[in-house]
C-alpha positions in Angstrom: 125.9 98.4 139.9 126.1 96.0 137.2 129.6 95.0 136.3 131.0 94.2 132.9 131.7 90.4 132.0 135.7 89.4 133.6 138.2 90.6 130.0 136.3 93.8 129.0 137.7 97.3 128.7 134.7 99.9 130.1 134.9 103.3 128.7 133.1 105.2 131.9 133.2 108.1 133.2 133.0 107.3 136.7 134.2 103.4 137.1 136.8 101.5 135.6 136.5 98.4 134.4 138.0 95.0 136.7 141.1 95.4 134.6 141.3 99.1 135.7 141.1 100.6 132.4 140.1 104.2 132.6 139.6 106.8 130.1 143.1 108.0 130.1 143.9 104.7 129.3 142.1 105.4 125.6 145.7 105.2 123.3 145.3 101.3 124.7 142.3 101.3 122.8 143.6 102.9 119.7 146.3 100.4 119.6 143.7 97.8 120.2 141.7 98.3 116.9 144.9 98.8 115.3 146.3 95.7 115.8 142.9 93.4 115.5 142.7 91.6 112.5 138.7 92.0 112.9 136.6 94.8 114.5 133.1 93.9 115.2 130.8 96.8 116.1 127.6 97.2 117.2 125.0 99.3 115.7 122.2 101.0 118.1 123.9 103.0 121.0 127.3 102.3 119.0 127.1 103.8 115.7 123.6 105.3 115.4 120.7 106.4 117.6 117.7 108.5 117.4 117.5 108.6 113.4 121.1 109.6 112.9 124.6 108.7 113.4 126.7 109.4 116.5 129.8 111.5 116.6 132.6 109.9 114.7 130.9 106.6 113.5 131.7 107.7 109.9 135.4 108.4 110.9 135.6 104.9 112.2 134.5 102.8 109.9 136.5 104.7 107.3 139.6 104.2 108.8 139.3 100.2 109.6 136.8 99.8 106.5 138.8 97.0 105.4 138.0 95.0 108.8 135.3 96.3 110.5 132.2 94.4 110.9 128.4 95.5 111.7 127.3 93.1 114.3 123.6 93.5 115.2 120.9 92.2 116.5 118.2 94.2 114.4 115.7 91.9 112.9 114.0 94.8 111.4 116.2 95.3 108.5 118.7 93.2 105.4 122.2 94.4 105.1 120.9 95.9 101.7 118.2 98.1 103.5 120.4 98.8 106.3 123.0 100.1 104.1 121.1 102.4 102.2 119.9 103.8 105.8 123.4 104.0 107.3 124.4 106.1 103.6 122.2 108.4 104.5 123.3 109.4 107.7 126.6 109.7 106.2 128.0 106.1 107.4 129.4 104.3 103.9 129.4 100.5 104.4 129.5 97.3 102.1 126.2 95.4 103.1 128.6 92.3 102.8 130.1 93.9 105.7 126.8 93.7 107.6 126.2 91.0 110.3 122.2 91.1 111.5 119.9 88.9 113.2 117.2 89.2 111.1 118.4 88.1 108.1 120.6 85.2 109.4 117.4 83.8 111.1 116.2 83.8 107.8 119.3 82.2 106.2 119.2 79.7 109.0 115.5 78.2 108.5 115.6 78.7 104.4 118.4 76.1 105.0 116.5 73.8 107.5 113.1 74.1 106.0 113.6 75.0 102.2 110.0 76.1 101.1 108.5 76.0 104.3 105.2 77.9 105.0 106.5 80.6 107.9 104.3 82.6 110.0 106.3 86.2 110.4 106.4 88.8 113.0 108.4 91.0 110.8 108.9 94.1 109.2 108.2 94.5 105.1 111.6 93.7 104.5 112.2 90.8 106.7 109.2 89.2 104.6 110.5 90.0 101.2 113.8 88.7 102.1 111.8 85.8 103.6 110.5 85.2 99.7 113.6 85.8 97.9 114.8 83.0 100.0 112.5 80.4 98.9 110.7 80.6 102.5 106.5 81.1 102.3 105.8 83.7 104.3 101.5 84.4 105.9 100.5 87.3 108.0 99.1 86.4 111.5 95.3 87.0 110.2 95.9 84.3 107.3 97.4 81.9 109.6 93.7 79.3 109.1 96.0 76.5 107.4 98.8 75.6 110.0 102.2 77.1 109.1 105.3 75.2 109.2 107.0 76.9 111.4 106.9 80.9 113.2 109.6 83.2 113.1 109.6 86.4 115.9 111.8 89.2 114.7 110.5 93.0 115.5 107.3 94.0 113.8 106.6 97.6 114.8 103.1 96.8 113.7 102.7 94.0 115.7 99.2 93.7 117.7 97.3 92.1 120.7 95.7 89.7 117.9 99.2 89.1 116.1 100.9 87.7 119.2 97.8 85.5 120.1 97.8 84.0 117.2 101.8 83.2 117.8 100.7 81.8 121.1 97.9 79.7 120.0 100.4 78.2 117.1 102.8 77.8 119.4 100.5 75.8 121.9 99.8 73.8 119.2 103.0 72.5 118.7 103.9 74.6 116.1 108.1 75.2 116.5 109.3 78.8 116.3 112.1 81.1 116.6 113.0 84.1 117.5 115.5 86.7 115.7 117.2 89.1 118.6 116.5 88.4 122.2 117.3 92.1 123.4 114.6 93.7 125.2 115.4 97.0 124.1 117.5 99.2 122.1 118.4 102.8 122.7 116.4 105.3 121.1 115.4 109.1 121.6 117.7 110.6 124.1 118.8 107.2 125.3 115.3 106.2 126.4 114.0 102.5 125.6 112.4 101.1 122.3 110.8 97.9 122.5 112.5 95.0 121.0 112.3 91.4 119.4 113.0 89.6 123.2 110.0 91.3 124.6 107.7 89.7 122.2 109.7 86.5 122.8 109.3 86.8 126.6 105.3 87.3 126.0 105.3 84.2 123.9 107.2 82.0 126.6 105.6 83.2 129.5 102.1 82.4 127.7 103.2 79.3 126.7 105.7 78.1 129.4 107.8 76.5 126.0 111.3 78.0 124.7 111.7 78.7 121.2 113.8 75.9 119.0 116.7 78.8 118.6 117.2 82.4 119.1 119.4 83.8 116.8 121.4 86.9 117.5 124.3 88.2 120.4 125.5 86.8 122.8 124.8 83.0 120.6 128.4 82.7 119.3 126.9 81.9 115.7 126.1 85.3 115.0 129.9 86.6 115.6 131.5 83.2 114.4 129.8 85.0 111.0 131.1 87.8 111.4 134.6 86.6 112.0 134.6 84.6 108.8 138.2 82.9 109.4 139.3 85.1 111.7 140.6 83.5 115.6 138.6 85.5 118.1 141.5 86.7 120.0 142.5 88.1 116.9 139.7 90.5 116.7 137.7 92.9 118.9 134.3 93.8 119.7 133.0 96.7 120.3 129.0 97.2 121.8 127.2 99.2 124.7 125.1 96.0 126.1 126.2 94.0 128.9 124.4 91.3 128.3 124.6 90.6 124.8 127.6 92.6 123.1 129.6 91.6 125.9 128.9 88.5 127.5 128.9 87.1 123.7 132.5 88.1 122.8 133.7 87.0 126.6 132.3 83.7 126.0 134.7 83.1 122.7 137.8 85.1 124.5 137.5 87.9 122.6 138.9 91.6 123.1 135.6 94.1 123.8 135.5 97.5 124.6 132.3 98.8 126.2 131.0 102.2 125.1 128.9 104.4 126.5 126.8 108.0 126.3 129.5 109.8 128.0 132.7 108.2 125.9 131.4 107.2 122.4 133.3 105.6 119.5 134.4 108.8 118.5 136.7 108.6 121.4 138.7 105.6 119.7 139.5 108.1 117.3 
């Protein structure tokens, strides 16, 4: 059995957490969020799965609007396109009050490389975002002239020929990064979708050569974002993954509360 990082509070039906925190134990957990200046909250498996939004994820972000937090690793969307999603399944949100890989690997080589040419494994709107932010971004099959620089995030379109081309640039000497190193997220009745860090893991076993960064939980820069100017004991985290919800807010000290399918945010309630 894999146990949760030493500090986190598990919501499970059938073992507690180190602490001993067990589901009658839940007005702990109310109290919790109500006393955090900062809730940060996961998206897939937290607050949406399968197309649509899970039992009381619309209650909870209405009642801590003013400090809650979406803190994902999705590289597929911008906090304006994940916004108009989330509205749709009935889940109102700010998309200033969206945290996502994606977009802050974006931000982060827009910064770095202003202008640079940027080979993309991405969705449509990773690549206009890409544009709007100075960055030059080529498809795999235009990648003849040398780019700058690749960037993984997840491209539901992606190919056998897209990802050898990111190995052969890569061999090259062409740096890259990556945008999410989860494997998988939780999808249709809790089975797994493929994810940014599987691409990621082709590249590096291909290549035997890290990427420069990989953006996204558990890195700390991701929910330093997120907390703006607020102390990480002074917030909380709630997520469903071990090893990047959870190990990431254990490494700064930070409250976490580990959901599950059985005991869902709408338990917090």
């Amino acid at each position: 059995m894999t146990m949760p990082p030493p500090g986190s509070i598990t919501m499970n039906d059938n073992q507690p957490s180190p602490m001993g925190i067990r589901p009658d134990k839940l007005e702990d957990y109310r109290l919790l969020l109500d006393r955090q200046e900062r809730i940060l909250c996961d998206l897939d498996g937290c607050l949406i799965q399968d197309g649509k939004a899970i039992d009381g994820a619309a209650a909870l972000v209405d009642r801590y609007r003013q400090k809650f937090r979406i803190l994902s690793n999705n590289s597929t969307d911008t906090p304006q396109t994940l916004a108009r999603k989330l509205d749709g399944y009935g889940i109102e949100i700010d998309p200033v009050q969206i945290i996502l890989a994606g977009s802050a690997a974006v931000d982060l080589l827009a910064k770095d490389y202003p202008g640079a040419r940027i080979l993309l494994l991405a969705s449509p709107a990773i690549e206009d975002y890409a544009k709007k932010q100075g960055l030059r971004p080529i498809a795999p099959a235009d990648a003849d002239e040398l780019p700058d620089l690749v960037l993984i995030c997840r491209d539901t379109a992606f190919s056998y020929e897209s990802v050898q081309t990111v190995i052969e640039l890569v061999s090259r000497g062409i740096p890259y990064y990556a945008a999410n190193p989860d494997l998988t997220h939780p999808g249709r009745d809790g089975l797994p979708v493929i994810e940014t860090g599987l691409i990621l893991q082709m590249v590096q076993m291909a290549t035997a050569l890290k990427p420069k960064a990989v953006i996204g939980k558990p890195e700390p820069d991701l929910f330093l974002a997120a907390l703006e100017n607020v102390a990480p004991a002074n917030a909380v985290m709630i997520g469903d993954n071990l090893r990047t919800d959870m190990e990431g807010a254990t490494r700064l000290r930070m409250p976490n509360i580990r959901v599950s399918p059985n005991l869902t945010v709408g338990c917090l309630l």
